[in-house]
Structure formats: structure tokens, C-alpha cells
C-alpha positions as CSV (number, residue, x, y, z in Angstrom):
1,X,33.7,183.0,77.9
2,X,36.7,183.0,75.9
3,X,38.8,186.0,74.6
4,X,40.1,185.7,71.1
5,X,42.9,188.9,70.5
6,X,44.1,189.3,67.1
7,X,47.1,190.9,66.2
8,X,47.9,193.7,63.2
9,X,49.1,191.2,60.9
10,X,46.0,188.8,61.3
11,X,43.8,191.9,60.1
12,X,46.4,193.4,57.9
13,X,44.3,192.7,54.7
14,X,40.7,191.6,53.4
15,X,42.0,188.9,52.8
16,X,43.0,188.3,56.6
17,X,40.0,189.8,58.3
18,X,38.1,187.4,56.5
19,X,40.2,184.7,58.0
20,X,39.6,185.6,61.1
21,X,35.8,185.6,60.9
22,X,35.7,182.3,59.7
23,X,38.0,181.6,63.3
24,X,35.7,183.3,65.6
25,X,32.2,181.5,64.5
26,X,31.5,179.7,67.7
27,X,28.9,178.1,69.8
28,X,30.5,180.0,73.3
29,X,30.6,183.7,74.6
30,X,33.6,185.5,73.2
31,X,34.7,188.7,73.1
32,X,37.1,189.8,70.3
33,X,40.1,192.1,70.6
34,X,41.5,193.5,67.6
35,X,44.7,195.8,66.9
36,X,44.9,198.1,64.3
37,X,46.2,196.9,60.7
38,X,49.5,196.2,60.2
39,X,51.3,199.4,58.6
40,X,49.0,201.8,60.5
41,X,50.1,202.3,64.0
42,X,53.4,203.2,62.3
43,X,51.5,205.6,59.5
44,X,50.0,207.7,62.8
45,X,52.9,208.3,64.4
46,X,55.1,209.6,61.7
47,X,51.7,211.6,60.8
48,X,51.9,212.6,64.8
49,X,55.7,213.7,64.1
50,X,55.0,215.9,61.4
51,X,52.2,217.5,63.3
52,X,54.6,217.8,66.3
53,X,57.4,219.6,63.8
54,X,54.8,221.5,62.3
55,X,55.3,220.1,58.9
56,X,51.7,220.3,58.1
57,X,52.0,219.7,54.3
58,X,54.0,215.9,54.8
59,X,51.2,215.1,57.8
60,X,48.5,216.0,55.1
61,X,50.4,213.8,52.4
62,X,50.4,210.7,55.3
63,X,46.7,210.8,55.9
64,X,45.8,210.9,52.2
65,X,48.4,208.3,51.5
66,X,46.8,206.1,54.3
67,X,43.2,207.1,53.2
68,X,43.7,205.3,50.4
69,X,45.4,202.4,51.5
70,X,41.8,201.7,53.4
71,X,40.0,202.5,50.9
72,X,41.8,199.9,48.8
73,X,40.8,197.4,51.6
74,X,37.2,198.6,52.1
75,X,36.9,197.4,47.7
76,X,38.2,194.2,48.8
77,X,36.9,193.6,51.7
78,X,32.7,194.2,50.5
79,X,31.0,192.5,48.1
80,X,27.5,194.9,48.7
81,X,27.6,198.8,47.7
82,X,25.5,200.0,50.5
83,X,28.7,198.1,53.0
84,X,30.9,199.4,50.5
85,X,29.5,203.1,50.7
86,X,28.8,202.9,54.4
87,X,32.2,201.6,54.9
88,X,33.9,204.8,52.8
89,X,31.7,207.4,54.7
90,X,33.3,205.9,58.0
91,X,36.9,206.6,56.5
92,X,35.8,209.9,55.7
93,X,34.4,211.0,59.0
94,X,38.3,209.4,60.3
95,X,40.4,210.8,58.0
96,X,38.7,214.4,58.2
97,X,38.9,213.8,61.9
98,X,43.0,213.2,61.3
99,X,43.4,216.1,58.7
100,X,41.8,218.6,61.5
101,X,44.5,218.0,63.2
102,X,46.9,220.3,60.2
103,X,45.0,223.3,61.3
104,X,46.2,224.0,64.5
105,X,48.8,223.6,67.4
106,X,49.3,219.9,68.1
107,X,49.8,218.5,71.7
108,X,50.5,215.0,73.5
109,X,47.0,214.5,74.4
110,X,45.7,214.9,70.8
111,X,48.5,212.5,69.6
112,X,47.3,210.1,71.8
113,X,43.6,210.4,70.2
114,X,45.3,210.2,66.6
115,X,47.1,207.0,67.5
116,X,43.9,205.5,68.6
117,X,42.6,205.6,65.3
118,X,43.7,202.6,63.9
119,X,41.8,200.3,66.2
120,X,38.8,202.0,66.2
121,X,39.3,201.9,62.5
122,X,39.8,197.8,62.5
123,X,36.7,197.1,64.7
124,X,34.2,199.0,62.9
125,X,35.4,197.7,59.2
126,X,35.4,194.3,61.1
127,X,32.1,195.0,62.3
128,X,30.4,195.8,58.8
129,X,31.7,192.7,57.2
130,X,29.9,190.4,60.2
131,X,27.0,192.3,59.3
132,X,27.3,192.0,55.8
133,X,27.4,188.2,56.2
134,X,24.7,187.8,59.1
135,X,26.9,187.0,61.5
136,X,25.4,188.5,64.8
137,X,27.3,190.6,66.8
138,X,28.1,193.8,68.6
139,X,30.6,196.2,68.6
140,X,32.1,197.3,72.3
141,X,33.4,200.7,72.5
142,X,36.7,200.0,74.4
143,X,36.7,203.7,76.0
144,X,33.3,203.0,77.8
145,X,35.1,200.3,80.0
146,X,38.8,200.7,79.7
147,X,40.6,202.9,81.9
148,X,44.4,203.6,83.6
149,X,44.7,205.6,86.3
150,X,47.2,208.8,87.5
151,X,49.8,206.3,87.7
152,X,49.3,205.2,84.1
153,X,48.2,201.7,85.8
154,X,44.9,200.1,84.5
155,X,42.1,200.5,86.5
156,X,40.6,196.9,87.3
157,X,38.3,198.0,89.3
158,X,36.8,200.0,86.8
159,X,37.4,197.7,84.2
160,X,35.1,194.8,85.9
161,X,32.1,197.2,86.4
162,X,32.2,198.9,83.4
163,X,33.0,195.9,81.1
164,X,29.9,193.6,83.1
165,X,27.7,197.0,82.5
166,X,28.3,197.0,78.7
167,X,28.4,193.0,78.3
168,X,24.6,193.2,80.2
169,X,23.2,195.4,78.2
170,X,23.6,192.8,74.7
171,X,22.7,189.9,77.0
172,X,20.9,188.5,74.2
173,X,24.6,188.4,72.0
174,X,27.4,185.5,72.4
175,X,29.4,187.5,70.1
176,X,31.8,190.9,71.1
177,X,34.3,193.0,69.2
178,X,36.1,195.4,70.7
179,X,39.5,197.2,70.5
180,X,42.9,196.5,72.1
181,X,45.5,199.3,72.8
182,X,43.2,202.4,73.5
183,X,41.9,203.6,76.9
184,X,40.9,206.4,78.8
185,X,43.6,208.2,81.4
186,X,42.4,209.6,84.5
187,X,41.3,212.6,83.5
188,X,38.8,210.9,80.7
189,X,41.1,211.4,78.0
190,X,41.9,209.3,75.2
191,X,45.2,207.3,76.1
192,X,46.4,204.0,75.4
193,X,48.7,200.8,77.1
194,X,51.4,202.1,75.0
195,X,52.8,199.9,72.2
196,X,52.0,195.9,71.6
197,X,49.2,197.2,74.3
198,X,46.4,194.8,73.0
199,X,48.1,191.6,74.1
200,X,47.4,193.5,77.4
201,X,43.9,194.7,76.8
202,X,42.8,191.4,76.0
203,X,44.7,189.6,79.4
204,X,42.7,192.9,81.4
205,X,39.7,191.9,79.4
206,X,39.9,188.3,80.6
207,X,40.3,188.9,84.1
208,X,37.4,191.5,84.6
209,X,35.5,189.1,82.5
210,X,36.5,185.8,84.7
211,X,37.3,184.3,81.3
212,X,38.0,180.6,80.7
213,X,41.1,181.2,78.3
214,X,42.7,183.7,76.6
215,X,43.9,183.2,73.1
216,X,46.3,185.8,71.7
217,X,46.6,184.9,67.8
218,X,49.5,186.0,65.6
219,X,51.6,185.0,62.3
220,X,54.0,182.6,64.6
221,X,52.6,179.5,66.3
222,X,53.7,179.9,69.7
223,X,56.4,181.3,71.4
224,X,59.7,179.4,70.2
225,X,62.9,178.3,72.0
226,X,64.8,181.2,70.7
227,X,64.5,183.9,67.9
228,X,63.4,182.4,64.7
229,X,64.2,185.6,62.9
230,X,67.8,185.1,64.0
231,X,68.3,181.7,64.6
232,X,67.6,178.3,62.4
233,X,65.8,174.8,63.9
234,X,63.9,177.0,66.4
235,X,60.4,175.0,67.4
236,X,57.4,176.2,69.4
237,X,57.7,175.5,73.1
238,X,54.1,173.3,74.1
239,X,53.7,174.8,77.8
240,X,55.4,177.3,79.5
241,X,54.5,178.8,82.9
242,X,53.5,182.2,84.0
243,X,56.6,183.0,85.4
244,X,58.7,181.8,82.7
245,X,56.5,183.4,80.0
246,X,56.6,187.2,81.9
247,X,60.5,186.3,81.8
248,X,60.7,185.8,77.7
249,X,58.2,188.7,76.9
250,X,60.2,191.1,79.2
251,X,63.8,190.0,78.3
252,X,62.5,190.1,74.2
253,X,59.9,187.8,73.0
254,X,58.4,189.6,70.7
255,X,55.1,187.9,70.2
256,X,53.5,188.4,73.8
257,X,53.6,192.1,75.3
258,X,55.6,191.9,79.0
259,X,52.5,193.2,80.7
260,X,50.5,191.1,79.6
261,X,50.7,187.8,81.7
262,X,49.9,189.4,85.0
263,X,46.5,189.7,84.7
264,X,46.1,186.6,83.8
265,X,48.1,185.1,86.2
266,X,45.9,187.0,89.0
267,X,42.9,185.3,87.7
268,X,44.9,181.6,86.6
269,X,43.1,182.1,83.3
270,X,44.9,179.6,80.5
271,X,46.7,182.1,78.1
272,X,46.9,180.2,74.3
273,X,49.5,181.8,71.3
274,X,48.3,180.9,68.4
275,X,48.6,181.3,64.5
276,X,46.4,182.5,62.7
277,X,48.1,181.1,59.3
278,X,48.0,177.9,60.5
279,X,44.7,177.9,62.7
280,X,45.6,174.2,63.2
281,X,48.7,174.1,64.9
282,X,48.8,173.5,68.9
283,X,50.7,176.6,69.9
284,X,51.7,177.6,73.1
285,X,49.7,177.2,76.4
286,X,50.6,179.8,79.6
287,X,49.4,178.5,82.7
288,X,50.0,177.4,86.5
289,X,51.9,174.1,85.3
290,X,55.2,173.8,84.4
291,X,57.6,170.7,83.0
292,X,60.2,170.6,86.2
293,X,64.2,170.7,85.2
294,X,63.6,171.6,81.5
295,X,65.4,174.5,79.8
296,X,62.5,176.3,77.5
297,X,64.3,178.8,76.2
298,X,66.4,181.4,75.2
299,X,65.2,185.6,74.6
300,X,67.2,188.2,74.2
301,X,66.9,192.0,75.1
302,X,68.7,194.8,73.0
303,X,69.6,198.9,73.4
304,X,70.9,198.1,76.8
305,X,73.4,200.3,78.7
306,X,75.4,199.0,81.5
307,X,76.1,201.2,84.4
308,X,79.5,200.4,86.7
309,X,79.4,202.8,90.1
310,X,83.1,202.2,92.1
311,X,83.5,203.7,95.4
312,X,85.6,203.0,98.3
313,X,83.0,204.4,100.5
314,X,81.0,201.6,99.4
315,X,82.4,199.0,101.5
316,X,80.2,198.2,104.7
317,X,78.0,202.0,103.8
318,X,75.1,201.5,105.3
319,X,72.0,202.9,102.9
320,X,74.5,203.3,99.7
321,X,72.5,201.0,97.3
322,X,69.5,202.9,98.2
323,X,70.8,206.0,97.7
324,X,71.9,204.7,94.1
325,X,68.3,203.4,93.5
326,X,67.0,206.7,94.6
327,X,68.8,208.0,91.4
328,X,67.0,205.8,89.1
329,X,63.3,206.3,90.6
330,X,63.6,209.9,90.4
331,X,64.3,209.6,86.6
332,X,61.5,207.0,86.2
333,X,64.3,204.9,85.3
334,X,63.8,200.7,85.6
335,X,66.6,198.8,86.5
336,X,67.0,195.1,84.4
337,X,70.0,193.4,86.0
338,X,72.3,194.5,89.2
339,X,75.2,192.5,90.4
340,X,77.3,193.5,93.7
341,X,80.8,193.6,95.0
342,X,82.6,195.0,97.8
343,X,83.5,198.3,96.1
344,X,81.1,198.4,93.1
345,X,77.8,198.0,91.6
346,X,76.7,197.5,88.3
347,X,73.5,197.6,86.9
348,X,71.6,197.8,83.3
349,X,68.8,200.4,82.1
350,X,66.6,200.2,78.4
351,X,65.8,203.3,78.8
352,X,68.8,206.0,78.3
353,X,66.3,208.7,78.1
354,X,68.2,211.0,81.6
355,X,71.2,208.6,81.2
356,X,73.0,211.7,80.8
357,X,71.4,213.4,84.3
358,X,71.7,210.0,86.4
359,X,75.5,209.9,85.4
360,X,75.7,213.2,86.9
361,X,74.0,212.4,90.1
362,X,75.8,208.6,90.5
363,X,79.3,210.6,90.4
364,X,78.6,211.9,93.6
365,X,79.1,208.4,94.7
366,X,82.0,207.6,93.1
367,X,83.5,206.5,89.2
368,X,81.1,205.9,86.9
369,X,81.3,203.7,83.9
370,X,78.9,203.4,81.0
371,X,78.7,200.6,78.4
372,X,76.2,201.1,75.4
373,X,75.0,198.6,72.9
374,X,75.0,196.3,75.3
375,X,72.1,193.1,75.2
376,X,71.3,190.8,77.7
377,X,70.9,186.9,77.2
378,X,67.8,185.7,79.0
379,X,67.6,181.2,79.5
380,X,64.3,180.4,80.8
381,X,63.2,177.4,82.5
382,X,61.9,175.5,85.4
383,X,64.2,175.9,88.3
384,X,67.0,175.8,86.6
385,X,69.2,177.0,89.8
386,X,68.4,173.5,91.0
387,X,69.2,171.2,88.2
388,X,72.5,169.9,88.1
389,X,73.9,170.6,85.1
390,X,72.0,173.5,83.6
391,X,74.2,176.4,84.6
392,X,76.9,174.6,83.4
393,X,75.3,173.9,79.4
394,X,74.7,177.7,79.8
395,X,78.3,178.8,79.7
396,X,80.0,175.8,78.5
397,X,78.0,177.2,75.1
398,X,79.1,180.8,75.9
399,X,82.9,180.0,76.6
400,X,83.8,182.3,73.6
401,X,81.4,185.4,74.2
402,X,82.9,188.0,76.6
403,X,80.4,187.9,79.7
404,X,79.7,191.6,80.5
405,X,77.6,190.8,83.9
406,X,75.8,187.6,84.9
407,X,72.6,187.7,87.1
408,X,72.2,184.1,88.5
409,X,69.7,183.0,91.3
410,X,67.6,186.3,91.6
411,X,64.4,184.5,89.7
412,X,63.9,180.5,89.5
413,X,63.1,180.8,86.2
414,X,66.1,182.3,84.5
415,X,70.0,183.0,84.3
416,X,70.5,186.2,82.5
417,X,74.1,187.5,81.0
418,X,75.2,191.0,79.6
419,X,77.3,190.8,76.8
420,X,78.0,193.3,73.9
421,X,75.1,193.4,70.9
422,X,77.4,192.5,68.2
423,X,77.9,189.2,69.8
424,X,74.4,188.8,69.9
425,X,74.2,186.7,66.9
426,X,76.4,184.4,67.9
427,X,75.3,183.8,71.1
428,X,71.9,182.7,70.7
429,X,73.0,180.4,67.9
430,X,75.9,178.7,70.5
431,X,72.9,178.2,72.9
432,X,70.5,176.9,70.0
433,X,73.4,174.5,69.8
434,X,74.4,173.6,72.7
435,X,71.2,173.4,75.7
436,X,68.7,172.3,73.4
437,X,68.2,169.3,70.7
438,X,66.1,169.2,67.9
439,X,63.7,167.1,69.2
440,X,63.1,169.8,71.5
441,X,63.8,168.4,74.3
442,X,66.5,169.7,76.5
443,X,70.4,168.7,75.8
């Protein structure tokens, strides 16, 4: 069995939807994992704003504006009336099931079933136009099998037994679509893997399922040396690790969610990025190999604030960094990088969300420093630490950018640097430049 996720952009029109159709049309098991439509995430969360600011009247505007934004695509998308009309009385059901919401108080748990929405949406217009065109298949309710648990985590356990219970009951079907993103929490309540959460549906998907591969398919084929939205001569990297792949979604890549290589990993199912505008193109492959003493490339991570904490007490205190790390898990708060010196630590946070209350507890410590708009530089590779000559490439090309911090030798896969965001720019274009040709193969 293989598992085919497509992104909002691949079903962001008629037009793409039908694309996709043609792609899945195979002679194997697979199960399908769609996001919702481009645009609409977005739409349901400023609609869950207004809701939350009680500006009933704009939230009411924002479903009706959205309503007929689908049923634009519902025209284009069906050729028959009966799809066409059984399509339309679908969005009604949805978008009177939204504009309930304007009648009443509004909490967190009912934004989390608003946001859901747009998937369920996208599988079931999906759905109708298989069956409009004979193409066999069935629809998998994602909240039947996918579940997190009190900790937010997924439950796999669940997962497995509830996916296998759903799958058995079609046995007779090769072909399953289903939705990335939502969930159920703990308490059987609508939830979801937060955002870019259907890379990790599908990866979850694959490992309860034993899958073969796992192909995650997007407008960008493969993951690319550095930032193509930033960067010129960027190129697709052909194979990357699991390791180094978790290292570029986390420290930025934007077209695989951070989470979402574990799973796989667990299970060493193949992971595949592919493009869906050019169906043809090879793409990236995520697996157990990896090219030894190659640099693959380059992510980087912004709204990052640095955190200096100075003490004299800090020299030879026994327990000190764990009392500083304390701070941060009693805010919930991640820590990126951390570098050490006899009188000082300094680490980074993305999240600034009780930056103001962990300030306040770190000062009992000693001086505290914070730096804002900071971004940090991630180089990802194959044991870089033990090629002769990589670390040097690294900074020879950073000479002129002011190195905030530099994390070095923590991971195998990766030398990561601090500097300030507004030298972002320039950074990854120096390291375009300088550790990589345009062959693609390393400097």
C-alpha cells in the first residue's frame, strides 16, 4: 500500500483536483490524504477571529464570501446536475453549520471544529467527482481512526486498530480518501495536528498502515538546497536522509511539516516529495541512506529571540542549567540552540509567547539579555563534523555576517548559526555561493 498526500495547492481548483485524479488511478492499494483548498484554512480562521471578537456581522460576510468561492468550484468542477446539485446541498449543510456559529458564544473547542471544515470539505467534493467518473472508491472519515491524546501526541496505538478496522470493512476497494489535519483530542473532540498537519497525517497514516512509501505531493519538486523563494540556481536535492530531512523541516523547509518524518522513520517507510505540476520530475526521496561527506543544504528559521543569562554564580554551580531549563518547561517553552561558557548561557526560543514571564524568572539567576528578530542558519549534511573542510566553506562564506551564536557538533547532520534576520538574505545567497556548485554537487 502506498500513501499519496496532497497539499492545498494541488486541490486549490477544479482544474487541480482533476489533476490529481488522473495521478492516483492505480493498479495498488492507496490511501489518499487531502488538505483543504488553498485560501480556506486561512478564510476559517479569520472567520474564527471574528467569532472570537464577537464581530458577528464580518464572520457572517467571511462564510458567505467563502460559500461562493466553492460554489464557483462545485460549477467547474461537475459536468452532471444531479453532482452538481448534490455537490451544492453539501455546501449548504457546511456553511449553515459555520453560520451557526454567529448565534452564540464562541469557544476554542468549536474553533477547532470550524477549522476542520475545509478538509472535510475537500474529500467529499473529491469524492463526488470519482463518482461522477466511475472511479471506485471510498471515502474514510479521518475522525473514526485519528486520535491525539492528553498530551496533544497522536495516539498510534489507536490509530493502527482503528485505521485496519475501517480499511477491513471496504476490503473489496484498492482505493481510499481521507482527510489530513483533523483528529479527535482525548476527550472525543474535534482537534487537529495543528498547521501543515497533513504532511503528518499521512506519515501517521503510513506507519499504522505498514505502508510501502509515502508520497507527499506539492507545487515544488522536492526539497531544494536552499530557499528558492529567496535564493536563485537553487535545485532539488535527489536523496536526503531521515535525520537530515527532520533537520530542514524543523530549521524552515517549508514544503515537509517538522513532525512529520518520525513516523516514518519508526517504520523506515520511503518518504517521496513530489510535484504535482510536473508529475514527472524525480523529486526528493527520504530514507535510511544517505550520500556520506556531502553538504545538502541550507534552511533557515525566522521570529527567533536569543536569550543571554550571565551569572557569576554560574561557574562550577552544580544543577544551574537545570534550573534554567526548568524555566522554559514550565512555560511550555522549546529551546532551538544553547551554547555554554563559564559565566553564561545563551539559548534561542520561536515561541515568545511568556517571553516576558521567563525573563522575570531567569533574573533570579542573574543578567538577562534578549535579542529579537533573530534567524538561525541551518547547513545540513552527512556528517559534516567529520569532513575536512566543510566547517570551514561554512564560514569562510559567512566572514561578513555578524555570527550571533553557533551550535556545532550537537547533531551529525547540521552546523547551525544565529545571526540577525535582516542579514538573512544575504546569508543564504553567500552559502548558495560558496558550499555548493551548480551542478549540485558539493563545492
Amino acid at each position: 500500500m502506498k500513501i499519496l498526500k496532497f497539499g492545498g495547492t494541488s486541490v486549490g481548483s477544479a482544474e487541480r483536483m482533476k489533476a490529481v485524479a488522473s495521478l492516483i488511478q492505480r493498479d495498488e492499494p492507496i490511501i489518499v490524504v487531502l488538505s483543504a483548498m488553498s485560501g480556506t484554512t486561512n478564510s476559517l480562521v479569520q472567520i474564527a477571529e471574528k467569532l472570537f471578537q464577537n464581530k458577528k456581522d464580518e464572520a457572517k460576510g467571511l462564510i458567505t464570501a467563502l460559500h461562493d468561492k466553492y460554489k464557483q468550484v462545485v460549477e467547474e468542477l461537475y459536468t452532471s446536475e444531479d453532482k452538481k446539485k448534490q455537490a451544492s446541498e453539501l455546501l449548504q449543510q457546511h456553511f449553515e453549520y459555520l453560520a451557526a456559529f454567529t448565534q452564540d458564544l464562541f469557544t476554542v473547542h468549536e474553533e477547532r471544529a470550524v477549522l476542520a471544515q475545509g478538509e472535510l470539505l475537500s474529500t467529499a467534493l473529491f469524492q463526488f467527482f470519482l463518482e461522477e467518473h466511475g472511479i471506485a472508491s471510498v471515502l474514510l472519515p479521518a475522525l473514526n481512526f485519528m486520535k491525539i491524546d492528553e498530551n496533544e501526541e497522536p495516539d498510534a496505538a489507536y490509530i493502527a486498530k482503528n485505521l485496519k478496522t475501517e480499511l477491513e470493512k471496504h476490503a473489496d476497494h484498492k482505493l481510499f480518501i481521507t482527510q489530513g489535519y483533523i483528529c479527535r483530542n482525548a476527550f472525543g473532540e474535534i482537534d487537529n495536528l495543528k498547521r501543515g498537519g497533513s504532511d503528518y497525517s499521512a506519515s501517521l497514516i503510513g506507519a499504522a498502515a505498514d505502508a510501502d512509501e509515502i508520497q507527499i505531493w506539492t507545487d515544488i519538486d522536492g526539497m531544494h538546497n536552499n530557499d528558492p523563494r529567496i535564493v536563485k540556481n537553487t535545485y532539488p536535492i535527489a536523496e536526503l536522509s531521515f535525520d537530515e530531512a527532520a533537520e530542514l523541516a524543523y530549521f524552515g523547509a517549508k514544503i515537509l511539516h517538522p513532525s512529520s518524518v518520525l513516523p516514518a522513520k519508526q517504520k523506515n517507510i520511503p518518504v517521496k516529495l513530489l510535484n504535482t505540476m510536473e508529475p514527472e520530475a524525480r523529486g526528493t526521496t527520504i530514507s535510511s541512506n544517505s550520500e556520506s561527506g556531502k553538504l545538502k543544504a541550507v534552511a533557515a528559521k525566522d521570529g527567533i529571540t536569543a536569550i543571554k543569562i550571565k551569572s557569576g554564580r554560574m561557574l562550577l554551580a552544580y544543577g544551574f542549567l537545570r534550573s534554567v531549563f526548568e524555566v522554559f518547561e514550565r512555560f511550555k517553552t522549546p529551546i532551538d540552540m544553547i551554547t555554554t561558557s563559564e559565566v553564561a548561557v545563551s539559548l534561542t526560543i520561536d515561541n515568545d509567547k511568556f517571553l516576558k514571564e521567563i525573563v522575570t524568572e531567569l533574573e533570579k539567576f542573574g543578567q538577562v539579555e534578549v535579542d529579537q528578530d533573530q534567524t538561525i542558519i541551518c547547513v545540513v549534511g552527512d556528517f559534516i563534523s567529520e569532513r575536512s573542510g566543510s566547517g570551514l566553506a561554512i564560514f569562510e562564506a559567512l566572514k561578513q555576517i555578524p555570527l550571533r551564536m553557533i551550535s556545532y557538533g550537537g547533531s551529525k547532520n547540521n552546523i547551525s548559526v544565529l545571526i540577525n534576520t535582516e542579514n538573512k538574505v544575504e546569508a543564504l545567497t553567500k552559502l548558495n555561493d560558496g558550499i555548493f556548485d551548480r551542478s549540485g554537487a558539493n563545492a
